[in-house]
LOFILO-315691 format. One record per residue (C-alpha): residue in one letter; x, y negated, z. Coordinates in Angstrom, 3 decimals. Layout:
// residues N
+---+----------+----------+----------+
! r !       px !       py !       pz !
+---+----------+----------+----------+
! a !        X !        Y !        Z !
...
+---+----------+----------+----------+
// end
This chain:
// residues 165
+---+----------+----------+----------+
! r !       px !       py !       pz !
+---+----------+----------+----------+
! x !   19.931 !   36.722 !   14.125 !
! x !   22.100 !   33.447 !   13.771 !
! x !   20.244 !   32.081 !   17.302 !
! x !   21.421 !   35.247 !   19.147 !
! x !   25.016 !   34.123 !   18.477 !
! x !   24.989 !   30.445 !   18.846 !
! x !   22.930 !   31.219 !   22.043 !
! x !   19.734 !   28.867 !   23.484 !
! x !   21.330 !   26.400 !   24.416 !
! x !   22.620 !   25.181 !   20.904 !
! x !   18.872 !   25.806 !   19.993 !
! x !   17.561 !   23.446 !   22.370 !
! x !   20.552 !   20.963 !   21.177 !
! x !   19.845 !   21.100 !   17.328 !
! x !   15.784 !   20.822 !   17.794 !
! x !   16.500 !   17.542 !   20.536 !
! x !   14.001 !   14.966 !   19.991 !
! x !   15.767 !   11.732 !   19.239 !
! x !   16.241 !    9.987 !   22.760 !
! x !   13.905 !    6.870 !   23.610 !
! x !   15.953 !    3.625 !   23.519 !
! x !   15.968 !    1.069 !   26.322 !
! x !   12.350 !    0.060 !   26.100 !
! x !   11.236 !    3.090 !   26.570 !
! x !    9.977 !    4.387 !   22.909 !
! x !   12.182 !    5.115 !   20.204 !
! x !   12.535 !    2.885 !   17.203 !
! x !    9.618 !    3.551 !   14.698 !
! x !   10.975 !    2.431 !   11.639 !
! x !   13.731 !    2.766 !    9.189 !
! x !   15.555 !   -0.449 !    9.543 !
! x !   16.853 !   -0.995 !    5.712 !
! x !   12.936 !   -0.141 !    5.565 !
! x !   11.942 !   -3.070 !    7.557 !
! x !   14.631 !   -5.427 !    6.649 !
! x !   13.155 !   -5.147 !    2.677 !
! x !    9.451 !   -5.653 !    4.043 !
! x !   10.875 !   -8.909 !    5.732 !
! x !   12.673 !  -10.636 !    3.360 !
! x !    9.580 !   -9.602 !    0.924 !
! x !    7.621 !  -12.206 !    3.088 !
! x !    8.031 !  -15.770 !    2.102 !
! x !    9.241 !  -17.545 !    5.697 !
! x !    5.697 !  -20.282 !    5.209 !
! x !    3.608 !  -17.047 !    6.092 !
! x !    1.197 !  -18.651 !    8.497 !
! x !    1.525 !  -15.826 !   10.576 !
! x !    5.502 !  -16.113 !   10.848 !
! x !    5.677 !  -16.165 !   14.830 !
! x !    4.176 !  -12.720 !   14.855 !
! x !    6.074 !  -11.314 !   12.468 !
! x !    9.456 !  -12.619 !   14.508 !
! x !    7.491 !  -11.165 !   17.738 !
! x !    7.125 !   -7.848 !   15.978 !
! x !   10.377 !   -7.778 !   14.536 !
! x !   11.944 !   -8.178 !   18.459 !
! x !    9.654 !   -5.735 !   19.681 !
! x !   10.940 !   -3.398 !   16.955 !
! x !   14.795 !   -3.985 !   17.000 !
! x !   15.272 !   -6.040 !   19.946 !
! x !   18.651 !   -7.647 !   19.760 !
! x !   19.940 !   -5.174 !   16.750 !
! x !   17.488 !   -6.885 !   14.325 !
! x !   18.613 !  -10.726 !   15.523 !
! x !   21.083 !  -12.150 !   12.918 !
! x !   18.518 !  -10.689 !   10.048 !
! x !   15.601 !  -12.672 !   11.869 !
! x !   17.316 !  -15.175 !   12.803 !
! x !   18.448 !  -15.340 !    8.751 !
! x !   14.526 !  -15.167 !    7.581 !
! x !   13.654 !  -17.903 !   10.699 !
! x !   15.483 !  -20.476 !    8.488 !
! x !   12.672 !  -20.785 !    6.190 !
! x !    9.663 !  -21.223 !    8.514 !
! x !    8.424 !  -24.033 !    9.101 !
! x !    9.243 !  -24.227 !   12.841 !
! x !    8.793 !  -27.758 !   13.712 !
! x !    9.742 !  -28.578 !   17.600 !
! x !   10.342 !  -24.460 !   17.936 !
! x !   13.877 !  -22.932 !   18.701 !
! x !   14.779 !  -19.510 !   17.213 !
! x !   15.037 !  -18.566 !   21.302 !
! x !   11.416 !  -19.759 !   21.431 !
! x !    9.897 !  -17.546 !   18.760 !
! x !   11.837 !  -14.676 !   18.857 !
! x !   10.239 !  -12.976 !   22.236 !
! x !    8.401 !   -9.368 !   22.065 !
! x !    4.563 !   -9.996 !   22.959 !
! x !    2.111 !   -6.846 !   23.899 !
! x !    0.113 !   -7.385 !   20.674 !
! x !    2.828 !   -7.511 !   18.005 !
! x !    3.881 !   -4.386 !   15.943 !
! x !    6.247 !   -3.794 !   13.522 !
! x !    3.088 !   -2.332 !   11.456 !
! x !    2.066 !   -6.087 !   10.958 !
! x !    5.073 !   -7.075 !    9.260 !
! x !    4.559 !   -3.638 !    6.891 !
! x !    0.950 !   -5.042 !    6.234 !
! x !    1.932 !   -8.757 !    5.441 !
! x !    4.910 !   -7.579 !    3.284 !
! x !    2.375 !   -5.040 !    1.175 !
! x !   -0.064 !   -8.361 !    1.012 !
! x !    2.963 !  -10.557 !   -0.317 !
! x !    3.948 !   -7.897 !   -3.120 !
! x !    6.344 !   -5.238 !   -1.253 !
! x !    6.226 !   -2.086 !   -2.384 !
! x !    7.426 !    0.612 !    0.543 !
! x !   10.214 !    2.591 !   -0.484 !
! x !    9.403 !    5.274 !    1.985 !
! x !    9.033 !    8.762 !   -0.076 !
! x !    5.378 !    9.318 !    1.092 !
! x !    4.415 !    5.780 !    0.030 !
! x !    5.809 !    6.308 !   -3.277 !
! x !    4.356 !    9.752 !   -3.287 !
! x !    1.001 !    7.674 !   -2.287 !
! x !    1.443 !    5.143 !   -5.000 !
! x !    1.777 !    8.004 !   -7.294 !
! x !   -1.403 !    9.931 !   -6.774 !
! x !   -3.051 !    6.659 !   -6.520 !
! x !   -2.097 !    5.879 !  -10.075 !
! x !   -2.592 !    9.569 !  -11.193 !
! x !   -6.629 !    9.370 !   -9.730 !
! x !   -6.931 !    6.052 !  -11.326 !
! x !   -5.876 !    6.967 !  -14.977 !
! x !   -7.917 !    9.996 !  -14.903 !
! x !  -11.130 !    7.768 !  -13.479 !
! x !  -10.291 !    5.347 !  -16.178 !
! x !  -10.260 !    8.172 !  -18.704 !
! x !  -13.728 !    9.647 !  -17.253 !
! x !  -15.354 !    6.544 !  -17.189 !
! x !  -13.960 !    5.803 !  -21.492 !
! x !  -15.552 !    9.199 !  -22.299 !
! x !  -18.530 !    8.505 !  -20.337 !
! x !  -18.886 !    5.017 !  -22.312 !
! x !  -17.946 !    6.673 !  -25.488 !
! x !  -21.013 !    9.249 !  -24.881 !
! x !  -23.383 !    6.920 !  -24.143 !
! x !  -22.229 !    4.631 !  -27.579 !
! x !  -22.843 !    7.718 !  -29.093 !
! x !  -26.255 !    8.272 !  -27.876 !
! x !  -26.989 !    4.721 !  -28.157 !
! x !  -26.133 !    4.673 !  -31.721 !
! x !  -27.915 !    7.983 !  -32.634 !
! x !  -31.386 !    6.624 !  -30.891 !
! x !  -30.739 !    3.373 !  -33.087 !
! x !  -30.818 !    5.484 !  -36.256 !
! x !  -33.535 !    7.606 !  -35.426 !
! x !  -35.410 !    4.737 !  -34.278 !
! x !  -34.245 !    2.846 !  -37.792 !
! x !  -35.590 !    5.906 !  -40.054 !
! x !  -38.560 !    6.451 !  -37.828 !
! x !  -39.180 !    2.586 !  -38.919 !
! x !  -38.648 !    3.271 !  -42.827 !
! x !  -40.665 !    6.357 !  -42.642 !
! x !  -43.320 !    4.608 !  -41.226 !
! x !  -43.270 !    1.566 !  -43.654 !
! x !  -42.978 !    4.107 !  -46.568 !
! x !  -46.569 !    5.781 !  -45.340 !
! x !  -47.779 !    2.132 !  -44.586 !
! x !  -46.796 !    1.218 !  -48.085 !
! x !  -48.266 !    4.612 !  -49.606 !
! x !  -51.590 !    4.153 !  -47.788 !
! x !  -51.590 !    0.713 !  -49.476 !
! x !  -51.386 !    1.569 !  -52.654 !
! x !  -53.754 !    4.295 !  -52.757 !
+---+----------+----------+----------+
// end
C-alpha cells in the first residue's frame, strides 16, 4: 500500500544497487574493516608488496596516507612508496584479510564473529563428547580389570583347594 503512494520510481531509488566506483567494481570491503586487518600485520611480513598492491587495488588513492603510514615499517630497501604502491591483476584485498587472520586478527565483521561463535560452541560440545566417551571407556576399562582381578583370585582359591585335597 505504502509503494502505491510513493510511486515506482522511489522504489527503484530506495532498492539502487550501490554505484561501481571508477575502476569499474564497487569497493568490497568495509574500510575501518580493512584498516584493523592492516595494521594487525607486522610491516616485516615477507609478503608486504602484495599486501600494499592489494590495498591500492582496494582503495586506490582513498586508502594512501594509511598505507603509506604501515609502508614505514617494511623493510623496503632501494623501493619508493610510489614503487610499491601500484594495483597488480593478482592482488586482492582478500590476501591482506588472510595474512591479518595468520598474524592474530580477529574480523570484527558480525558473521565472522557469528562464525567464531559456533566454532567455539561445536568445539566445547566435541570436547565434552569426546570426556564422556573417555570417561566410558575408564569405566569399562576399570570394570574388565576387576573382573579379570577376581576371575584371578577365584581361580587361585580352586588352585589352592585342589592342592590341599
Amino acid at each position: 500500500m505504502g509503494e502505491a503512494k510513493s510511486g515506482p520510481g522511489d522504489w527503484v531509488a530506495r532498492n539502487a544497487q550501490p554505484a561501481p566506483c571508477d575502476r569499474g567494481r564497487p569497493v568490497a570491503m568495509d574500510y575501518a574493516r580493512a584498516l584493523s586487518a592492516l595494521a594487525a600485520i607486522p610491516g616485516d611480513d615477507p609478503d608486504w608488496r602484495l599486501i600494499l598492491a592489494s590495498w591500492a587495488a582496494e582503495f586506490d588513492r582513498a586508502g594512501e596516507r594509511d598505507a603509506r603510514a604501515w609502508f614505514t615499517g617494511c623493510p623496503a630497501a632501494g623501493v619508493t612508496f610510489a614503487d610499491a604502491y601500484r594495483a597488480t591483476p593478482d592482488a586482492r584485498i582478500a590476501f591482506v584479510m588472510v595474512r591479518a587472520a595468520r598474524h592474530g586478527w580477529l574480523d570484527p565483521l558480525p558473521a565472522a564473529v557469528k562464525s567464531r561463535e559456533m566454532r567455539a560452541k561445536l568445539r566445547a560440545k566435541f570436547e565434552a563428547k569426546a570426556a564422556r566417551l573417555a570417561q566410558r571407556e575408564r569405566r569399562t576399562r576399570e570394570r574388565s580389570e576387576a573382573k579379570a582381578a577376581r576371575e584371578a583370585a577365584r581361580a587361585a582359591k580352586r588352585a589352592a583347594g585342589r592342592q590341599a585335597a
